[in-house]
Structure formats: structure tokens, C-alpha cells
C-alpha positions as CSV (number, residue, x, y, z in Angstrom):
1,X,-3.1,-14.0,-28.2
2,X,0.7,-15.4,-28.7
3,X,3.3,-12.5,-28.7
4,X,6.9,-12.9,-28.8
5,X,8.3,-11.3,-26.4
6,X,11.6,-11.6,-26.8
7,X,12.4,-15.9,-26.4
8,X,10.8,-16.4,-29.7
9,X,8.7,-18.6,-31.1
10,X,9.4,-21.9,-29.5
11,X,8.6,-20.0,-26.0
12,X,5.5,-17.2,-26.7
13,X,3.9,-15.0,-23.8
14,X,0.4,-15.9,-24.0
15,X,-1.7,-12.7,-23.5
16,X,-5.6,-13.1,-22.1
17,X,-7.0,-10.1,-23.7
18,X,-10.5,-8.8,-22.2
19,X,-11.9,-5.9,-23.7
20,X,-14.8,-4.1,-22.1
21,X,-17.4,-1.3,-23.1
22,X,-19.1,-0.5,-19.5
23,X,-17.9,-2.4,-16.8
24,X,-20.0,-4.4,-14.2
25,X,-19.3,-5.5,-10.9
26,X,-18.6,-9.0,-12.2
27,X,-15.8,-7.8,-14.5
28,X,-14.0,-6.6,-11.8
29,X,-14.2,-9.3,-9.6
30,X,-13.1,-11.7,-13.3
31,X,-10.3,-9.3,-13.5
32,X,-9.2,-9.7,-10.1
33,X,-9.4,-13.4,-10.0
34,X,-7.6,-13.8,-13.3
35,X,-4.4,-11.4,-12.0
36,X,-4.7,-13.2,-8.6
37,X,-5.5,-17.1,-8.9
38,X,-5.4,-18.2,-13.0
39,X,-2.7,-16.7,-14.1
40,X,0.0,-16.9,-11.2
41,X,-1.3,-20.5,-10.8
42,X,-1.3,-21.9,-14.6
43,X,2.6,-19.9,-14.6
44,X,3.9,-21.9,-11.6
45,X,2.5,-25.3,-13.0
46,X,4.9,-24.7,-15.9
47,X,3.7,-27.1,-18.4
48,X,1.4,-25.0,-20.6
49,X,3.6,-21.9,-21.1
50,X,3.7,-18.2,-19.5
51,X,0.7,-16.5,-19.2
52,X,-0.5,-12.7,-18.8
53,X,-3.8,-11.0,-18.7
54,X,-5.0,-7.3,-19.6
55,X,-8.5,-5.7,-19.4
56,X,-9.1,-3.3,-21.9
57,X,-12.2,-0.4,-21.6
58,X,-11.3,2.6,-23.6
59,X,-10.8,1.6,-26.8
60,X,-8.6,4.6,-27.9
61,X,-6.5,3.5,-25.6
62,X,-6.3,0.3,-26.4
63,X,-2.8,-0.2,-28.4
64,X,-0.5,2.1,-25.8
65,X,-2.3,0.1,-23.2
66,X,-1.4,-3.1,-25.0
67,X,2.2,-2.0,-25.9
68,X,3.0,-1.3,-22.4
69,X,1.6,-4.4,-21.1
70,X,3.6,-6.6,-23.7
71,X,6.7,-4.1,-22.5
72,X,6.4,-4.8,-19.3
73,X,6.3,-8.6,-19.7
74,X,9.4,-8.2,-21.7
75,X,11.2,-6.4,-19.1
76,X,10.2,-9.1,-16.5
77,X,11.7,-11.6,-18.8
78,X,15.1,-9.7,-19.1
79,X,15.2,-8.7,-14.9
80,X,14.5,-12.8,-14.4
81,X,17.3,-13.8,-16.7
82,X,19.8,-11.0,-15.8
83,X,18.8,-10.0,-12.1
84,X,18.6,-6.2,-13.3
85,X,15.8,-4.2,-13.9
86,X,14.6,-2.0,-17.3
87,X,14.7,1.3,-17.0
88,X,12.8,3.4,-20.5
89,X,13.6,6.5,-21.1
90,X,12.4,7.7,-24.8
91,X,10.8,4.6,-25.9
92,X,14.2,3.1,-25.3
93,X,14.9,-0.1,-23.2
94,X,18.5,0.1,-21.3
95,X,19.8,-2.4,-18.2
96,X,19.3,-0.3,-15.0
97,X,21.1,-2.5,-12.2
98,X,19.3,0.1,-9.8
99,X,15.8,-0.7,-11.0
100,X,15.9,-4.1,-9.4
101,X,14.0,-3.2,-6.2
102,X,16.0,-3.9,-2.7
């Protein structure tokens, strides 16, 4: 899935979605080597775009569990640019200088 993220269409977040009913053994060990190995690995190579993954397995939960993911690739993208953290308070987004961790 391409979302924009906030750099617009020439630079989309591309989001590995997994969505799961019951959940083996193997899933978690997919999940784990997706977070750990594909995606930190295909983002420092640089040349096919940025990547993030999330594992879905409630699906009424699915859409705040989505929103937050794609909020919290957003707010990555603004603490990398501006060296401050987000801080949300209401659904809101502001610049929290003191949310960068020390």
C-alpha cells in the first residue's frame, strides 16, 4: 500500500500490510523478521523508497491500528527533518522539542 505521508507523491511511505485471523507461530516469527531484517535493510539501501510494516489480527481494530501506524511514520518523518519530536494531544500533531529522547 502507497500512503502519503506527508512528502507527497513523488516520495510515498510504502506500507506492508499483513492481516491475520488466528495467528501461528510462523506469523510471529514473519513479523519479527520483517520489523528486524527486510524493512530496516531495504530502508538503508535507499534506492527503492521507505518502507514500513504492520500486522493486523482484530479486524475491528484495524483502521485506528492503521491510522496510528501511518501517524507514527509521519512523525518520524517530521523529528528526522526537524530534530524534534511530535507530541498529540487531541488528535492534534504539535512540535515538542522535549519529545526527542536524550
Amino acid at each position: 500500500m502507497l500512503v502519503d505521508d506527508g512528502r507527497g507523491r513523488e516520495d510515498p511511505l510504502h506500507l506492508v500490510v499483513e492481516i491475520k485471523g488466528y495467528r501461528q507461530e510462523n506469523a510471529k516469527e514473519k513479523k519479527a523478521a520483517m520489523e528486524t531484517y527486510w524493512v530496516p535493510g531495504v530502508n538503508r539501501h535507499g534506492h527503492y523508497g521507505r518502507w514500513t510494516f504492520a500486522e493486523f489480527t482484530d479486524i475491528y481494530a484495524i483502521e485506528p491500528e492503521l491510522e496510528d501506524k501511518i501517524e507514527a511514520a509521519f512523525d518520524d518523518m517530521v523529528e528526522s527533518v526537524t530534530g524534534f519530536g511530535v507530541r498529540r494531544q487531541s488528535g492534534a500533531a504539535t512540535s515538542n522539542p522535549s519529545a526527542v529522547d536524550s
